[in-house]
KELUM-476285 format. One line per field, with one value per residue (C-alpha): residue in one letter; x, y, z. Coordinates in pm, 1 decimal, always signed. Example, Ala and Ser with C-alpha at 12.3 -4.5 7.8 and 13.67 -1.06 7.14 Angstrom:
2
rest <- c(A,S)
X <- c(+1230.0,+1367.0)
Y <- c(-450.0,-106.0)
Z <- c(+780.0,+714.0)
This chain:
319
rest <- c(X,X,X,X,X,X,X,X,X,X,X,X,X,X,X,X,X,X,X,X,X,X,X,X,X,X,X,X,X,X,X,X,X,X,X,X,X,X,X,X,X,X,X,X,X,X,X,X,X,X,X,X,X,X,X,X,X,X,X,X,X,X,X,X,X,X,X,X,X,X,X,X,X,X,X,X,X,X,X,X,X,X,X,X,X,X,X,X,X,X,X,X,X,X,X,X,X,X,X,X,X,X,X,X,X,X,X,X,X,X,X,X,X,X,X,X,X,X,X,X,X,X,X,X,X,X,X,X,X,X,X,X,X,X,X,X,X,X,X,X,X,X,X,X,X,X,X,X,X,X,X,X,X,X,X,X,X,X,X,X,X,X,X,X,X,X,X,X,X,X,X,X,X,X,X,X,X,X,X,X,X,X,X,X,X,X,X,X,X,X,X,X,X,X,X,X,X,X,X,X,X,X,X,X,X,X,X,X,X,X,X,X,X,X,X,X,X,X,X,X,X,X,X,X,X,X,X,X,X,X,X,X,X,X,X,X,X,X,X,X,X,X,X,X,X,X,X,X,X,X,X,X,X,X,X,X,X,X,X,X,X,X,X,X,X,X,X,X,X,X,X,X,X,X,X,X,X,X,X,X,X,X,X,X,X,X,X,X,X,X,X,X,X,X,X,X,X,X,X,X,X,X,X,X,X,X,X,X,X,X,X,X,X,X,X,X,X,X,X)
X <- c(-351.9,-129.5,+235.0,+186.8,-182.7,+19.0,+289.5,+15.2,-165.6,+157.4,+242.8,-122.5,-50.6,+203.1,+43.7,-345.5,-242.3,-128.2,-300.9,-205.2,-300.6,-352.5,-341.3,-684.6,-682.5,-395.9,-446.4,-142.7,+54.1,-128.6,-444.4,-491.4,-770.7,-999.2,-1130.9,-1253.9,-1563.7,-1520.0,-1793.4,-1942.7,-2171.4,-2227.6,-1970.1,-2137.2,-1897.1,-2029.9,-1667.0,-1648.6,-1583.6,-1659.7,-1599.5,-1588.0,-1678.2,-1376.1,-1426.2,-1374.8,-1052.0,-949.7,-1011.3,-871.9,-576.5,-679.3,-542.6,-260.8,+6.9,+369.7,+650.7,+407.0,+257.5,-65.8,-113.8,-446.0,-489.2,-752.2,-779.9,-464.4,-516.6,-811.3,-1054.3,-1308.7,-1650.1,-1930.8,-1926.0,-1632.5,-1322.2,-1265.0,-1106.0,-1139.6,-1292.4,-1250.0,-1461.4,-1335.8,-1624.4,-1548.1,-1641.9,-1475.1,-1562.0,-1202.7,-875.3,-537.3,-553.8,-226.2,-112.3,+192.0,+266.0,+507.1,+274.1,-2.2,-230.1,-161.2,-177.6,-462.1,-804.7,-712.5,-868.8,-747.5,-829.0,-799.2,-1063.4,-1329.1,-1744.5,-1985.6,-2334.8,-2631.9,-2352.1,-2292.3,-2444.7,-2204.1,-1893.9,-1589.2,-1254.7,-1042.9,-707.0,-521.3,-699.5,-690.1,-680.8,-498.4,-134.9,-142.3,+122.8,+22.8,-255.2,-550.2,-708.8,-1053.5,-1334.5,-1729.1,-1965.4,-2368.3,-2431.9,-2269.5,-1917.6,-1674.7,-1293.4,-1248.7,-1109.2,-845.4,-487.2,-304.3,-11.9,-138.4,-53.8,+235.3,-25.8,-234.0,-611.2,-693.6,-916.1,-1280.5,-1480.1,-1455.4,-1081.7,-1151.1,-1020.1,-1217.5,-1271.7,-1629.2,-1691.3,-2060.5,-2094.9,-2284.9,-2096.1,-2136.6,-1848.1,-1735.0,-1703.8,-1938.7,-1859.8,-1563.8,-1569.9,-1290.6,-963.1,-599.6,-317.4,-33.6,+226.3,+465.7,+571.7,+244.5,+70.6,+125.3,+428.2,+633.8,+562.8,+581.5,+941.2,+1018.3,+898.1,+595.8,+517.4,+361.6,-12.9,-129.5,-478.6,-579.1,-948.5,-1056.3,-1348.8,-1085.9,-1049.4,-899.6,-479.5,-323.9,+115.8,+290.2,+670.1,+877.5,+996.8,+1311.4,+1121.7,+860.1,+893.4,+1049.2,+732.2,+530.0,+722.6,+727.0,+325.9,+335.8,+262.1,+240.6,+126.5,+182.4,+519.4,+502.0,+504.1,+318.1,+78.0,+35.4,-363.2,-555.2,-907.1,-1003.2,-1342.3,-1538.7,-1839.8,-1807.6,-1748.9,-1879.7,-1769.3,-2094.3,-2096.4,-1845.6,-1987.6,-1857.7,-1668.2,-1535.9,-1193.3,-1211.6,-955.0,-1014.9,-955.2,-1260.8,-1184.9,-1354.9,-1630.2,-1708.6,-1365.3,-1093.1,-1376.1,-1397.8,-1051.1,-920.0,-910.5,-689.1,-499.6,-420.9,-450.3,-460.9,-617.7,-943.2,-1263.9,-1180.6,-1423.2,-1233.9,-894.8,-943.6,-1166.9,-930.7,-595.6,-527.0,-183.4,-180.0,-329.0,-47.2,+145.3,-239.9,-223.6,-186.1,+95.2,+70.0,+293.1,-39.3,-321.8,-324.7,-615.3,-506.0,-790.4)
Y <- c(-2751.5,-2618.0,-2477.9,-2159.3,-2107.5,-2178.9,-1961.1,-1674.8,-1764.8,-1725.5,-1386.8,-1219.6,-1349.9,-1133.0,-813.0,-878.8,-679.8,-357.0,-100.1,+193.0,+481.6,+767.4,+1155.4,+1310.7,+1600.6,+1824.7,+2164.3,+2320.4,+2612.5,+2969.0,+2801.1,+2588.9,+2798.7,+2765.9,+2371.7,+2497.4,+2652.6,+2834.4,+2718.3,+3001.7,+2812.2,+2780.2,+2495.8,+2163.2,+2091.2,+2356.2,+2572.6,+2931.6,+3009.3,+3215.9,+3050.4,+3358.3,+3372.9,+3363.5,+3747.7,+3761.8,+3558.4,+3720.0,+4090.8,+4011.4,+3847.9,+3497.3,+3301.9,+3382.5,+3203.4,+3238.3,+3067.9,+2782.7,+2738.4,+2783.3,+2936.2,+2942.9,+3185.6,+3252.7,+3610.2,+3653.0,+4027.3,+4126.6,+4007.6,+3779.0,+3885.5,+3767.3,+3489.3,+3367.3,+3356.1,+3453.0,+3115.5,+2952.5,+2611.0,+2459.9,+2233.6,+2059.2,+2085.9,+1763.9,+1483.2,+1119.0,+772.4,+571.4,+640.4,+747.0,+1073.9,+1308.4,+1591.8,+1731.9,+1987.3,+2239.1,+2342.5,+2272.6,+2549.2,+2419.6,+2567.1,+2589.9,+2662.0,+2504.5,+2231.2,+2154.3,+1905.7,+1773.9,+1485.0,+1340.0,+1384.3,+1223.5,+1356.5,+1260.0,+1215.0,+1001.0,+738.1,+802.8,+823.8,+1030.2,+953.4,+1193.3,+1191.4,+1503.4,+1585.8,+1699.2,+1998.0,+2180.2,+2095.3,+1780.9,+1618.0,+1266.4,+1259.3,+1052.8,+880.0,+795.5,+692.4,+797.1,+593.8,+448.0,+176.0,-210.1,-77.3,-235.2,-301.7,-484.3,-763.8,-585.6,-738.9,-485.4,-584.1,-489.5,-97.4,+84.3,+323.9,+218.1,+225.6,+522.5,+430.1,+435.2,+587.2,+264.1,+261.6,-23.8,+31.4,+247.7,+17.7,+54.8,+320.9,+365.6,+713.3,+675.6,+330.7,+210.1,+280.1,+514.5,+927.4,+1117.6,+1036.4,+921.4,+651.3,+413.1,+585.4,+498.5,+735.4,+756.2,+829.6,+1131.9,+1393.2,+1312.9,+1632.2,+1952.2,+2199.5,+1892.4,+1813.3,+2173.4,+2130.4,+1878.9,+2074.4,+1921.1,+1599.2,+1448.5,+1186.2,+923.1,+757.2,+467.8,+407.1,+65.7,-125.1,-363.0,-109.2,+228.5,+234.4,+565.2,+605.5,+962.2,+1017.9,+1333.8,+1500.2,+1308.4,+979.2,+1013.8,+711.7,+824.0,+650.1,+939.2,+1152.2,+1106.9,+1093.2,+731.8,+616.4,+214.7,+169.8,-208.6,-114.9,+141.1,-76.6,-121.6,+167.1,+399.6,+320.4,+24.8,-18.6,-321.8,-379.4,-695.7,-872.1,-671.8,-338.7,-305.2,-81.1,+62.1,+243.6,+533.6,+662.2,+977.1,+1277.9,+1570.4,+1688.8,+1929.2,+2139.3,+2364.9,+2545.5,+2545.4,+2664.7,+2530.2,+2312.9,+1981.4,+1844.4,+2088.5,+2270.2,+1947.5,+1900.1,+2253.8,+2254.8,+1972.2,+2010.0,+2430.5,+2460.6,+2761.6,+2933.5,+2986.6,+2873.6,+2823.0,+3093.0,+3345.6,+3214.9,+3212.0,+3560.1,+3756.7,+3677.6,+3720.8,+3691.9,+3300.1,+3236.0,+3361.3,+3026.7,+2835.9,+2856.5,+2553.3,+2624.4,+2377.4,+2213.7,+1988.6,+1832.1,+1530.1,+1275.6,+961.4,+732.7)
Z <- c(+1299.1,+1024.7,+1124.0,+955.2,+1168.1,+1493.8,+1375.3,+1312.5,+1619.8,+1833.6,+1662.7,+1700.7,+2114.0,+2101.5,+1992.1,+2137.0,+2437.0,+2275.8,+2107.7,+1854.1,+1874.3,+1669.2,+1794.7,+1797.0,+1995.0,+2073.8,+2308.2,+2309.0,+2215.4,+2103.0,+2061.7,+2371.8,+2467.8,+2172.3,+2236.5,+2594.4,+2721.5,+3030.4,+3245.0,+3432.4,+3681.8,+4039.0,+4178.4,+4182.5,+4504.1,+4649.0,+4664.8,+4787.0,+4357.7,+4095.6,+3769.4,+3536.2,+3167.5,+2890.3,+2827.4,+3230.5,+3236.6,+2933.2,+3039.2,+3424.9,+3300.5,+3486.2,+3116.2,+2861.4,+2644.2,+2710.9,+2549.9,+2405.2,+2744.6,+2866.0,+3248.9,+3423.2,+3752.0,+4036.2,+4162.8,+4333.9,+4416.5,+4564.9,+4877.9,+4718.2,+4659.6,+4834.4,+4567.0,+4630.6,+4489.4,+4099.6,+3907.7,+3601.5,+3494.1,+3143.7,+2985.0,+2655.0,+2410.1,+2265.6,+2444.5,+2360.3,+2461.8,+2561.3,+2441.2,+2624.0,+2784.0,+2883.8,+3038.7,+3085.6,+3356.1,+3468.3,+3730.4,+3958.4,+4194.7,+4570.7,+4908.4,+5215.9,+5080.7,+4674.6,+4539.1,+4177.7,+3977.0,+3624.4,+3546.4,+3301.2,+3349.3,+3166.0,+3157.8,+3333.0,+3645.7,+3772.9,+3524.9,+3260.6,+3483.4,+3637.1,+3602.4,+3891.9,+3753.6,+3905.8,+4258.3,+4581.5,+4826.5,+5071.9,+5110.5,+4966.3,+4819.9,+4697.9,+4396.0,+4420.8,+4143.8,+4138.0,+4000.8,+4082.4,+3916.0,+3986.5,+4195.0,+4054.4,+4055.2,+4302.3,+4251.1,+4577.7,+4386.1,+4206.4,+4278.7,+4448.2,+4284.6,+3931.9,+4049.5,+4211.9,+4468.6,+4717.2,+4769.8,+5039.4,+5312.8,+5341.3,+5672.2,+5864.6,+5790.5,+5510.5,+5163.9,+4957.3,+4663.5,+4560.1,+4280.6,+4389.8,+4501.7,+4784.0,+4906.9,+5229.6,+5471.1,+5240.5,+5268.9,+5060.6,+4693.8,+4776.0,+4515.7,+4436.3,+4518.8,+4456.3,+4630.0,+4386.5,+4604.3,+4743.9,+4503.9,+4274.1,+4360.2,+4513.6,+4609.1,+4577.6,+4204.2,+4130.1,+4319.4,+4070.6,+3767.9,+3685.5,+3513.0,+3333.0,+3337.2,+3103.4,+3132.7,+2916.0,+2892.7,+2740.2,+2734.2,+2959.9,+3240.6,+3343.1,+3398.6,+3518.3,+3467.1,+3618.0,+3480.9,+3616.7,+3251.8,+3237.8,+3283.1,+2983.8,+2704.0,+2398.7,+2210.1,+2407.3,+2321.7,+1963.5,+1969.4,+1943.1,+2267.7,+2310.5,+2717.3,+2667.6,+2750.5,+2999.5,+3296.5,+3620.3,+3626.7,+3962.8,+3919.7,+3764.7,+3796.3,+3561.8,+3419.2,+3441.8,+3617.2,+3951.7,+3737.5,+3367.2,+3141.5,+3029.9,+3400.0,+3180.3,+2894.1,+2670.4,+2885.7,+2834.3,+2954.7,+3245.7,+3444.5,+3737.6,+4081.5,+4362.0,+4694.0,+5047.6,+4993.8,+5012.7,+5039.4,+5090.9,+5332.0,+5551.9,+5609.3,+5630.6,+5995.2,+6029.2,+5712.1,+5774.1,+6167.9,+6365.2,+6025.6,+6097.0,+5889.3,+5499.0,+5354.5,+5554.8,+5483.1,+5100.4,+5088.3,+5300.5,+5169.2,+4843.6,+4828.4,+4971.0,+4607.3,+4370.5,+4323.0,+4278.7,+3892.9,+3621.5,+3393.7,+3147.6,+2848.0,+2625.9,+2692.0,+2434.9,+2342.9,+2149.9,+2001.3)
């Protein structure tokens, strides 16, 4: 073998593991709102919610742009319909296969009864895939990442020391590793779920002032990083991002023989506020004690639900 092929050969080594990127999609600013449909279905999770239409969240005042920012309410006002609460879910109408995913926040809904979450769907769930990036409910303050996928999905061989978090337990009190959504010893699609740590979520990431989420999607795996403001990469911040060096991220789920990457398929970008149901409804009672049953809680006080809004900075898709 020639010196100048080993020479090449030890250069390309170099650079194999990094990818560039190019931005594709940027929501942000006065127009943030026109890539979205607002969704005005019944809740799939089965919350005590009613997703209005874009004239509704329009009309009520529920969206608006201030100061380059985008804010997104619930009904902080009035007792909830029979219905349930008025909120707002957005659906990005484009739908992309891969690529690095961010968000940057200045402010998350929380408080008993919320259940806000900014994620990935594919269609056909769960065949094509769900990737949980910003999630949880009630008082929360750690985010979990997951993933929800068909059956043949398992990251119980992921070395824990390839992220920062920590996978949350299962119903038998074993880690909750396998993506399936109706795993054995696992909670009802609970999926494969890391818990990013404290401050990641909640009151006390609003305390900080937000932050912001990156989520590369390869055909190698899924990797999820969360910086406070003054921690972003300058590469990010220039819309250049390079995650080869970002360092450990809080989440990895890598694809491979237990876990193929044909179990995600395209998804669209989705942000939203349910109330009750299936998750924050089932842990209400131990998470908001002495509060009564969640329905009531959330219908009859109105004013518990003026700091659940999303105020934020960009959503950004790089391909």
């Amino acid at each position: 073998m020639s010196a100048q092929l080993l020479t090449f050969l030890f250069f390309l080594s170099l650079f194999s593991g990094s990818l560039s990127y190019t931005l594709k999609a940027d929501y942000s600013g006065s127009t943030f709102f026109d890539n979205w449909q607002f969704w005005n279905y019944s809740d799939p999770t089965h919350g005590y919610v009613y997703y209005v239409s874009a004239e509704q969240a329009w009309s009520w005042g529920l969206v608006k742009v201030q100061n380059g920012q985008a804010f997104i309410y619930c009904d902080g006002g009035n007792i909830a319909g029979s219905g349930g609460r008025s909120s707002v879910r957005l659906q990005s109408w484009a739908q992309f296969n891969q690529g690095l995913f961010v968000i940057d926040l200045a402010h998350m809904p929380h408080g008993c009864g919320t259940w806000p979450a900014y994620w990935l769907c594919g269609a056909n769930w769960p065949n094509n895939g769900e990737i949980d990036i910003i999630e949880g409910v009630n008082q929360m303050t750690n985010d979990y990442t997951t993933l929800h996928t068909s059956d043949g999905c398992t990251m119980q061989y992921e070395y824990s020391g390839s992220f920062t978090g920590y996978w949350n337990k299962g119903s038998a009190g074993n880690n909750a590793t396998n993506c399936y959504v109706n795993a054995a010893n696992q909670y009802s699609n609970q999926g494969c779920s890391i818990n990013d740590g404290y401050g990641t979520f909640g009151s006390v990431l609003n305390q900080k002032g937000g932050g912001v989420f990156a989520t590369q999607w390869t055909s190698n795996g899924i990797k999820m990083w969360f910086w406070t403001h003054d921690q972003v990469p300058y590469d990010l911040k220039s819309n250049n991002p390079n995650p080869s060096g970002w360092g450990t991220p809080v989440a990895n789920f890598e694809f491979g023989s237990h876990c193929s990457s044909s179990h995600f398929g395209p998804q669209n970008i989705i942000i939203n506020l349910t109330f009750c149901g299936d998750w924050a409804g089932s842990t209400f009672a131990s998470d908001c004690p002495g509060l009564g049953s969640c329905e009531d809680y959330v219908k009859y006080n109105p004013q518990a639900f003026q700091d659940a809004y999303w105020q934020i900075n960009y959503v950004k898709v790089f391909q």
